[in-house]
N, C-alpha and C positions, 0 to 999 in steps of 0.2 A: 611528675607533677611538681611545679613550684613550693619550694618551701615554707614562702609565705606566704598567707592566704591573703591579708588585708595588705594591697598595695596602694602606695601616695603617687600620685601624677601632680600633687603639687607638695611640696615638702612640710612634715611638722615642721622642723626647725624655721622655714619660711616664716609659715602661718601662724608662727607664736611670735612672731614680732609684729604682730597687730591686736595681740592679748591686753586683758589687764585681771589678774590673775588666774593665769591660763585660758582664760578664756575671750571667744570676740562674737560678734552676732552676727548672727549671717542671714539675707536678703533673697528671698527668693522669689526670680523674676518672674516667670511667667503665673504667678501665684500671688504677687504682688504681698507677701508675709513675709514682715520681721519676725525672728526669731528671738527671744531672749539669748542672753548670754551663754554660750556651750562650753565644751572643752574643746580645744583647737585639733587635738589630734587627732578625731573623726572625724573630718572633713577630708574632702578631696581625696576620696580613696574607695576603689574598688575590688570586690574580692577573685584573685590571680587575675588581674588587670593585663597585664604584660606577657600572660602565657596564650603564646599563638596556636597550638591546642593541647589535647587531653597529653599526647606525650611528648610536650614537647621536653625538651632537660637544657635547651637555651635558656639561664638565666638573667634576662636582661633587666629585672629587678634589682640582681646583684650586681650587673654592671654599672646602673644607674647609680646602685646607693654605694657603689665606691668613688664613681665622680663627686657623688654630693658629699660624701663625709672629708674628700676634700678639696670642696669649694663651702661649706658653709661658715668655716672658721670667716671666711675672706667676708662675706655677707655680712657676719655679725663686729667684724672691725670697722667695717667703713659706716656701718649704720653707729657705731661708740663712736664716729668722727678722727679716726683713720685718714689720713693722706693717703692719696691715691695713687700709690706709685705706679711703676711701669707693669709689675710685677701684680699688682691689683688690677691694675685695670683688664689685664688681659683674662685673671681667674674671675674675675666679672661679667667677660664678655664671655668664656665657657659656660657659668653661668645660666645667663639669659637664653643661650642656643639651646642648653641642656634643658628649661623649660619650655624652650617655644616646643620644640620634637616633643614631649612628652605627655600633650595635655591628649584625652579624648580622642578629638576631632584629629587632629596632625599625627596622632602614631594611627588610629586606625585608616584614615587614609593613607598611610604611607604604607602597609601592610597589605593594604587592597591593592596599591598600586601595584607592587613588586607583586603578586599572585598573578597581575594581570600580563604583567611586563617577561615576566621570568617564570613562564609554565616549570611548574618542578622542581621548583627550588627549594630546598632544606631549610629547617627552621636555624639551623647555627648560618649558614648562607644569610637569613634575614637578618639577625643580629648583625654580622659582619658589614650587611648594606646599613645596618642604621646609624654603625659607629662610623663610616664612612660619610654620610652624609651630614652628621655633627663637625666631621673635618672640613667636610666642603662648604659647609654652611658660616663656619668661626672664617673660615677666609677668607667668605664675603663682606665680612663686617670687622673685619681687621686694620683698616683706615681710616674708621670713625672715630672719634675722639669722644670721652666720656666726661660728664658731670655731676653733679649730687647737688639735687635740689633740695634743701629743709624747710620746714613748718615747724613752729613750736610747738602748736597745738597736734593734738593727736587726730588732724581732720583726713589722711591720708587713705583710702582706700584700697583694697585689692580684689579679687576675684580668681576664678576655676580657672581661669584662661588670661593671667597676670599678663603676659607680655604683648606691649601693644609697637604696632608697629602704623607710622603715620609720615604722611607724605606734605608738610607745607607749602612750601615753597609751589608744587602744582597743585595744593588745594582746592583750587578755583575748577581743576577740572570735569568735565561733566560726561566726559567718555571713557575716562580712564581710568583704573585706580593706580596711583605711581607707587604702589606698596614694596615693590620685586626690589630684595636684598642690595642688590647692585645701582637701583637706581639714583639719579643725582636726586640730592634733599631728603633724604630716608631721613626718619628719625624715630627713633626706638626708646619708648620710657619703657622702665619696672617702675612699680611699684617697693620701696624694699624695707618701709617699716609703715607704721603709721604717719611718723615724722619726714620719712625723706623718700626721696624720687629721684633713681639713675634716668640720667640721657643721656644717650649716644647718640651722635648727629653727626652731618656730614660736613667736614671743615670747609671742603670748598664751597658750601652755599651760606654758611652761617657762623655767626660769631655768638657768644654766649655774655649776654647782658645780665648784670649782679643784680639790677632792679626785677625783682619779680612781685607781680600782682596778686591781689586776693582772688580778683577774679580766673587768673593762671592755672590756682589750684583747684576750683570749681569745675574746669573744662578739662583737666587732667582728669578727678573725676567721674566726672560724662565718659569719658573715653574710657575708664577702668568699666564703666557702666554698660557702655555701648557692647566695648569689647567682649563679655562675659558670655561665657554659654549659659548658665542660669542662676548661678550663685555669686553675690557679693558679699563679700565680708566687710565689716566694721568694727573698727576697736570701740567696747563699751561705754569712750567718754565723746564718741564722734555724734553729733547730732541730726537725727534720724529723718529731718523735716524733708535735708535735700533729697531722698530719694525719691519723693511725690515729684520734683520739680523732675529730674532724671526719665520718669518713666514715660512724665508728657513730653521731651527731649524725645526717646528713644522712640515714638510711635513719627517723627518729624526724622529723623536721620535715617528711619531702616525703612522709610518708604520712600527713599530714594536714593536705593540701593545702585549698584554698579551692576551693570552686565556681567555675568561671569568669563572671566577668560580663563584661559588653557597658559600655562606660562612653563615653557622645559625646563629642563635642568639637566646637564649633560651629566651621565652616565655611563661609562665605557661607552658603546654602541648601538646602547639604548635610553631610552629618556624617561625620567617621573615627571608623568604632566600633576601639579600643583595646581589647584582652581583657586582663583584670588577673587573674591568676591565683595570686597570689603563696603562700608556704607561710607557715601557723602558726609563729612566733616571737613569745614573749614574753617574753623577757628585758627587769628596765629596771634599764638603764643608772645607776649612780650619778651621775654629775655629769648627766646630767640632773633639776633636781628639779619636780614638777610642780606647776605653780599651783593648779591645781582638782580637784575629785575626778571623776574619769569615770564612777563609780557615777551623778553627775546628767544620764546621757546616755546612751540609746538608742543599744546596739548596733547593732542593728539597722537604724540609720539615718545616711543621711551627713549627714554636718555641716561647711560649709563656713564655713572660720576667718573671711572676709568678710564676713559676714552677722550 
């Protein structure tokens, strides 16, 4: 059995940088109830979360929480305003991988997967497919180029499921979600304090303009909102009004959802099909400004920025 019983699929150290004395308030969606202010460190976490069953002795708690002990130092310099060197950017973007695989919905689909894919397979065998697909997954996103967007105000949001991945450039789409790692115009925010917001975005489609709008950080928002399986969090001095506006947003975006598709992923010989189902958003962003016109480019069709 795991040694620890209460496991984070989103990190304390995360979740206290949207505290104000230790604590932040959190928002539950389909409940439509703020909570007063809590303590950070009970959130996002479930009891042996990560044990795939009664024997298992694969620790992947403890794998997890040695990547994170060290990648949070990096988290907590660049949010004290840190230059982002080569050397950060990259413990950044391990980072964000290390949260997209770990929330809920992404590891236990990825566990269902492999049961279905790989009759027989040993639970240190899973571990070993997980930390393989963190590699194949950072080396999809190893040509984007990163950003840190600030706010003074403490208006930044985050959620159970921080990592949001959005597609502009083919936003207009209505048959497609262009969300898939590889594809051209990805763009990838965290959330990573109250005050600031990483992008990673794709250099061949976009340049990053220094003018950012109020309304910028509102649709960021939404998106932290949209994104969420059920919980949002907000720092104590964030003001509570936008979430009314959010909820009538989110009843407008999630009913008109995407078709779900099947998207591969090569795997030795065999493949994790990934269902991408994301919701219609088209907002674009001012400081992103975009190179090309997407009018020269087939909705309809994916387009991979490598090629």
């Amino acid at each position: 059995m795991a040694k620890k019983k209460k496991q984070h699929y989103v990190p304390k150290f995360y979740l206290k940088l949207f505290t104000k004395s230790n604590k932040l308030c959190p928002y539950i969606i389909n409940k439509k109830e703020l909570m007063d202010p809590v303590p950070y460190y009970d959130q996002c976490c479930k009891n042996y979360f990560y044990q795939i069953d009664k024997n298992n002795r694969t620790e992947i708690e403890d794998i997890l929480g040695k990547l994170e002990d060290n990648l949070a130092p990096v988290i907590r310099d660049i949010c004290n305003g840190t230059q982002i060197s080569d050397q950060l950017e990259s413990k950044l973007k391990q980072f964000i991988v290390l949260q997209l695989l770990r929330t809920p919905k992404h590891f236990n689909d990825f566990t269902n997967s492999l049961d279905k894919l790989f009759k027989g397979i040993t639970n240190n065998r899973k571990a070993f497919q997980m930390l393989n697909v963190f590699e194949q997954t950072l080396q999809c996103i190893e040509d984007l180029e990163t950003a840190v967007i600030s706010n003074s105000n403490d208006l930044i949001i985050t959620s159970d499921n921080p990592v949001i991945i959005y597609n502009q450039f083919f936003s207009d789409s209505i048959t497609i979600n262009h969300t898939g790692l590889l594809e051209k115009g990805i763009v990838i925010l965290l959330p990573l304090s109250s005050k600031k917001i990483a992008v990673l975005y794709d250099p061949t489609t976009y340049k990053i303009n220094n003018s950012i709008s109020s309304e910028d950080f509102l649709y960021m928002n939404l998106l932290t909102f949209l994104n969420a399986d059920n919980l949002v969090f907000l720092h104590p001095n964030c003001p509570s009004d936008i979430l009314k506006i959010f909820d009538n947003y989110k009843k407008i975006y999630h009913s008109k959802r995407y078709p779900t598709i099947e998207i591969n992923i090569s795997q030795y010989k065999k493949r994790i099909l990934v269902q991408n189902d994301g919701f219609n958003f088209n907002y674009k962003f001012t400081f992103l400004r975009e190179l090309i016109n997407p009018l020269d480019y087939d909705f309809d069709l994916y387009h991979n920025r490598n090629r």
